[in-house]
N, C-alpha and C positions, 0 to 999 in steps of 0.2 A: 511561193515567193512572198517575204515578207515587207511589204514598201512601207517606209514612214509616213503620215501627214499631218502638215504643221496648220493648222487652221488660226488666221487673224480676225480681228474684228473690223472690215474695211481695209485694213493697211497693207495688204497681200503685195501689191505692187510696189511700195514701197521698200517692203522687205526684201524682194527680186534683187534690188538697188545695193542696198548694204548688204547680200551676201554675196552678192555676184562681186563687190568691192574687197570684202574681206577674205572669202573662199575661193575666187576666180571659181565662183560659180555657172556653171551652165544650164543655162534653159530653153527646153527643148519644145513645148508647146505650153501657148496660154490660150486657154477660152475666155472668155470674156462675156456678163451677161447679154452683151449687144449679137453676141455669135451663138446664143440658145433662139430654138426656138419659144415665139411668145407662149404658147400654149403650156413651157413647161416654167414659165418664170412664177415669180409668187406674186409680184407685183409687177404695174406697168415700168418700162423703160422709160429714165427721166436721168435727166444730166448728169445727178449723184450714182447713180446706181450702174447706169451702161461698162462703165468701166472696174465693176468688180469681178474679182478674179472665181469664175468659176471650178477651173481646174489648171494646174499648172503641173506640167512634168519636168523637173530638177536635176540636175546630178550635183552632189559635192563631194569632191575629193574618190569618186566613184561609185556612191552611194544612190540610188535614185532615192530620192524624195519626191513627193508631192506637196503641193502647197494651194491652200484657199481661202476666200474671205468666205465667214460663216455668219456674219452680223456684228451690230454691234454689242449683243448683251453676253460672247462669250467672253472668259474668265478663266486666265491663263491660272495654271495650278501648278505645282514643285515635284510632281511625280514624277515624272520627265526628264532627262539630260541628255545632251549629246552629247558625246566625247569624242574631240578633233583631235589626231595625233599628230605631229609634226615633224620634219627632220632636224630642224635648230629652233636654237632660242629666239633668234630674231624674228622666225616665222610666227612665234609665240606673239612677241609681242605688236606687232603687224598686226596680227587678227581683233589682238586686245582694245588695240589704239582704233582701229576700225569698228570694234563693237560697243564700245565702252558711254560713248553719248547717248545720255539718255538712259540706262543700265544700272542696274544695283549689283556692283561689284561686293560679290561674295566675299573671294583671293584677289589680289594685285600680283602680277607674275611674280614669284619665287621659285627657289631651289628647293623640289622635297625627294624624300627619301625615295621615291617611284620613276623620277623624271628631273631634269637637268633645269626644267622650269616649266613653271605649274601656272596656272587662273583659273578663275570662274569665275561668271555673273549670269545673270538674268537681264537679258536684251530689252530695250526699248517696248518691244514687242511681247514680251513673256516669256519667250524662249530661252530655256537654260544653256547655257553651254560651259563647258570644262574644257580647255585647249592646252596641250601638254606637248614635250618632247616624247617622243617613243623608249 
């Protein structure tokens, strides 16, 4: 089995936020460093830190994902996409209008020659996403 994960810099919970908005995402389990034991943390628990996401299990759209904060010094890179397919346009642009704050809009939704209407950007977060009609 091959499961995704999306690793943040801090904002993991946040993210939970805007995709469970945008994806009517599900989320199935969060650890939380406050829920590790100390001996495996790196550093002590302190206000900032208690509540980063150690491990989270996801579904979208049927997909398991997993998702985590890995610090602050990671560095989201372009290698990566996820391609959300959809049954109409309007779901298109729903997801767009939900992702779009914050985002480096690639595509603005259009009509192309694969799908009845097309986007991309690059989330808030670094996360690519491509969201299209089937």
């Amino acid at each position: 089995m091959l499961v995704p994960v999306i690793f943040f810099p801090g904002t993991c919970a946040e993210a939970h936020k805007l995709y469970q908005k945008a994806f009517d995402m599900a989320v199935k389990e969060v650890v939380y460093n406050k829920d590790v034991p100390e001996d495996y943390l790196d550093e002590p628990l302190n206000d900032e830190n208690q509540y980063l996401v150690v491990h989270s299990e996801c579904n979208i759209r049927g997909i398991r994902i997993n998702m985590s904060d890995a610090g602050d010094t990671l560095k989201a890179d372009g290698m990566v996409h996820f391609n959300v397919f959809v049954s109409s346009d309007d779901e298109v642009r729903k997801i767009f209008d939900d992702l779009k704050e914050g985002a480096e809009v690639e595509s603005e939704p259009q009509t192309v020659f694969w799908s009845s209407l097309h986007c991309s950007l690059r989330d808030r977060f670094g996360v690519n996403w491509q969201i299209m009609t089937e």
